[in-house]
C-alpha positions as CSV (number, residue, x, y, z in Angstrom):
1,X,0.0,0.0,0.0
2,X,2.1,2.9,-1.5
3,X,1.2,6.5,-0.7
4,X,1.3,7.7,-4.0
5,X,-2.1,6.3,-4.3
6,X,-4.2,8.7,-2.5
7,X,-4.3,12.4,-2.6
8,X,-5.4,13.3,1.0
9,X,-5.0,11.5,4.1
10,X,-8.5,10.5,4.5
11,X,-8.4,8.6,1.4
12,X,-5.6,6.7,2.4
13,X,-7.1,5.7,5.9
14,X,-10.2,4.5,3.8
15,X,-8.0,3.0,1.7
16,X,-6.4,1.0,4.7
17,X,-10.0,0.3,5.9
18,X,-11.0,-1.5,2.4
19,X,-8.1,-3.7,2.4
20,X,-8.9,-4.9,5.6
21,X,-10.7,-8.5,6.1
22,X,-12.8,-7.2,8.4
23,X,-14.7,-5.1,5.3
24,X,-14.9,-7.7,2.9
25,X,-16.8,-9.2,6.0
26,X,-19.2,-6.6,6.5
27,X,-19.4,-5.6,2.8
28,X,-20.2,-9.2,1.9
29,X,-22.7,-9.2,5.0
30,X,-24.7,-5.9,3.5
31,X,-24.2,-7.7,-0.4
32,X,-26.1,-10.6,0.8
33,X,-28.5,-8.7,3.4
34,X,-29.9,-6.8,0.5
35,X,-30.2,-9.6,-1.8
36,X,-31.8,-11.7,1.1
37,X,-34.6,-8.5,1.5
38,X,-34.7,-8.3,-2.1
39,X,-35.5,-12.0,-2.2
40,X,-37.9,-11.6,0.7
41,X,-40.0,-9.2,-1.2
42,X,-40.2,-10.9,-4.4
43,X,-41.5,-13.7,-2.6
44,X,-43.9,-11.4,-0.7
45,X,-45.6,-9.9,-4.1
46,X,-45.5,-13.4,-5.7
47,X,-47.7,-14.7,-3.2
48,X,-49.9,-11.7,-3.5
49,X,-50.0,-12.4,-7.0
50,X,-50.9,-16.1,-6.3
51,X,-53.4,-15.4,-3.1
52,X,-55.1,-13.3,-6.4
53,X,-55.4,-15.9,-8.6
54,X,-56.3,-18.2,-6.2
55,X,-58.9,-15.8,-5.3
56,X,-60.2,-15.3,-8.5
57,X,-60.0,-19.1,-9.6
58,X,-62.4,-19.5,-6.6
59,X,-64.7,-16.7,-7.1
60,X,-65.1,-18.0,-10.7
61,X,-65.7,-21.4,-9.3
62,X,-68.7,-20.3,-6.9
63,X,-70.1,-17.6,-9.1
64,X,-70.7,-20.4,-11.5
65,X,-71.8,-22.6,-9.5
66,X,-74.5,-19.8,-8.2
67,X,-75.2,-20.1,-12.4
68,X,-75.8,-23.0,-12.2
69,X,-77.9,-24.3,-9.2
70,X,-79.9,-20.6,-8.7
71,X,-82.2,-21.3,-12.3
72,X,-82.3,-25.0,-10.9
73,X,-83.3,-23.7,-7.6
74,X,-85.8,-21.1,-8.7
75,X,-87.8,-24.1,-10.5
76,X,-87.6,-26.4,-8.1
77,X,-89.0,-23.3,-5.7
78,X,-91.3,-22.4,-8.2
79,X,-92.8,-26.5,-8.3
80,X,-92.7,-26.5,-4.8
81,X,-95.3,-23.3,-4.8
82,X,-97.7,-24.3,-7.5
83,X,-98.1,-28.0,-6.2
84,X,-98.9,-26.2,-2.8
85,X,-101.2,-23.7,-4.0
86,X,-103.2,-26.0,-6.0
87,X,-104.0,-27.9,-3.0
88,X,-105.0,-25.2,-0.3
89,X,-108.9,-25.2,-1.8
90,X,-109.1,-29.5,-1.3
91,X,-107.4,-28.6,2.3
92,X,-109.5,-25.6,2.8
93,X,-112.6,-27.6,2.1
94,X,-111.5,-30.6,4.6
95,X,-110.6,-28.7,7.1
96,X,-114.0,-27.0,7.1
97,X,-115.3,-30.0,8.0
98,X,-113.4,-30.8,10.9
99,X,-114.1,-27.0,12.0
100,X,-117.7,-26.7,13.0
101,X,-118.6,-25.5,15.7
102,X,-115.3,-26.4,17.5
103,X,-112.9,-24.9,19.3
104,X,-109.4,-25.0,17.7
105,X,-106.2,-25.7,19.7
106,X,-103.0,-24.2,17.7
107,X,-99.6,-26.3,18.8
108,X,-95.9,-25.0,17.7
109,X,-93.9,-28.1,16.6
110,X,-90.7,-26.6,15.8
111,X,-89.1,-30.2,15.2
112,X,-92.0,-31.8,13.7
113,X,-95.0,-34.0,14.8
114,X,-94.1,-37.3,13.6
115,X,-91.3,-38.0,15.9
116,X,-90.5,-40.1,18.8
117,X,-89.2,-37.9,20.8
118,X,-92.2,-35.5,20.8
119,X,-94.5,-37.8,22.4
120,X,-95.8,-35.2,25.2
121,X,-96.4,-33.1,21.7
122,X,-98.2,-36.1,20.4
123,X,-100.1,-36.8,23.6
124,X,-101.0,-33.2,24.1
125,X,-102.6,-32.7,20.8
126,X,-104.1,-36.6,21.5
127,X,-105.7,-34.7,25.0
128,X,-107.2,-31.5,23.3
129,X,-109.0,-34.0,20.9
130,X,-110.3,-36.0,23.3
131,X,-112.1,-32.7,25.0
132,X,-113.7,-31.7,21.6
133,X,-110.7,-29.5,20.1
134,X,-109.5,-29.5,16.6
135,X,-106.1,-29.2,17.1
136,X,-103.5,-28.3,14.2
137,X,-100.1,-28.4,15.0
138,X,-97.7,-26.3,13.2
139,X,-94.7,-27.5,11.4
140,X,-91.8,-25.8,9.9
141,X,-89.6,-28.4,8.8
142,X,-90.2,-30.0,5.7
143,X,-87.3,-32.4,6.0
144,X,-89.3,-34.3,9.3
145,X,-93.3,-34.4,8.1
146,X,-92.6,-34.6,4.2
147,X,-95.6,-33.1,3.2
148,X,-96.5,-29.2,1.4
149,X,-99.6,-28.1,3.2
150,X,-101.3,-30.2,5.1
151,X,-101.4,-33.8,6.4
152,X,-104.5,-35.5,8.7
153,X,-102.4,-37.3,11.1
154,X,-105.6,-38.5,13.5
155,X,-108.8,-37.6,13.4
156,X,-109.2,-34.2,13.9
157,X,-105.6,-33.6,14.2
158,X,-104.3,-31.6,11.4
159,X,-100.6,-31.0,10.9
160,X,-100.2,-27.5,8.8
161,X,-97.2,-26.1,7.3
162,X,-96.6,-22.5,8.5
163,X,-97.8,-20.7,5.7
164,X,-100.9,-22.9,5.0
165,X,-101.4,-21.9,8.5
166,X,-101.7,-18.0,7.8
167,X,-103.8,-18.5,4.7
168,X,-106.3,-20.5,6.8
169,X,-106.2,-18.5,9.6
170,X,-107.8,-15.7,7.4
171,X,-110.9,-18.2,7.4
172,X,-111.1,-19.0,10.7
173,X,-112.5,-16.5,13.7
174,X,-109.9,-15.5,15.4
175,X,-111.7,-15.7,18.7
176,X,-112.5,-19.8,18.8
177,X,-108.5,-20.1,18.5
178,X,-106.1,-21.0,21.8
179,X,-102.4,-21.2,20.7
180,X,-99.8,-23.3,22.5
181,X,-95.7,-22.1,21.9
């Protein structure tokens, strides 16, 4: 390391520092501390990239999916509705029957009538009958009673789907009615 080299004396004391092992050490340190942050961020923004795709791969998935089963659904809703309507006046008119001049008894089933493990249900409505009631219990689910509007399950014991329940209930006087949650 001459001194003819370097024009001042702080270029020859940097000059001293760069030959030193100890900077190649730190130099190489910073060399591969950026290229490890630069690494670290391409990684970062590839996986946004990908979390995008896979997003969008999956949105495309479900929204055609939605194309396909909603039109499905919509008919089968649509079945559902006219099979249901075109029953209520053959309901309407049996029901009438059972109505005279009785008292009605109106029982929430919230997990159906047909099951074993509503038997005080079951007996209840049995009771009410016995004392002169007709009794319709109300059922929401269509997966335990299988049925679209209404179903004689004893005599007069009629199970009703909810919303055959509010169309008859316009026939009926409201007065003669005794509802049970």
């Amino acid at each position: 390391m001459g001194y003819d080299k370097y024009k001042t004396l702080l270029s020859y004391r940097y000059g001293q520092l760069k030959e030193n092992g100890l900077w190649n050490i730190a130099m190489r340190t910073i060399r591969y501390t950026r290229r490890y942050f630069l690494i670290s961020r391409l990684i970062r923004y590839a996986s946004y990239i990908i979390a995008a795709i896979e997003t969008s791969a999956v949105l495309i998935i479900v929204f055609s999916a939605l194309l396909i089963l909603l039109p499905i659904a919509l008919v089968l809703f649509g079945i559902t509705v006219a099979l249901s309507t075109s029953q209520y006046k053959k309901y309407n008119r049996l029901i009438s029957e059972d109505i005279k001049n009785k008292k009605i008894v109106v029982i929430d089933a919230k997990k159906g009538y047909f099951r074993r493990k509503q038997a005080y249900l079951n007996n209840m409505a049995r009771c009410f009958r016995d004392e002169g009631y007709t009794v319709f219990v109300i059922s929401r689910l269509f997966t335990a009673d299988r049925f679209l509007v209404a179903k004689k399950a004893e005599n007069n014991i009629w199970i009703l789907k909810l919303n055959y329940f509010f169309i008859l209930k316009k026939r009926l006087k409201t007065d003669d009615i005794i509802y049970i949650y």
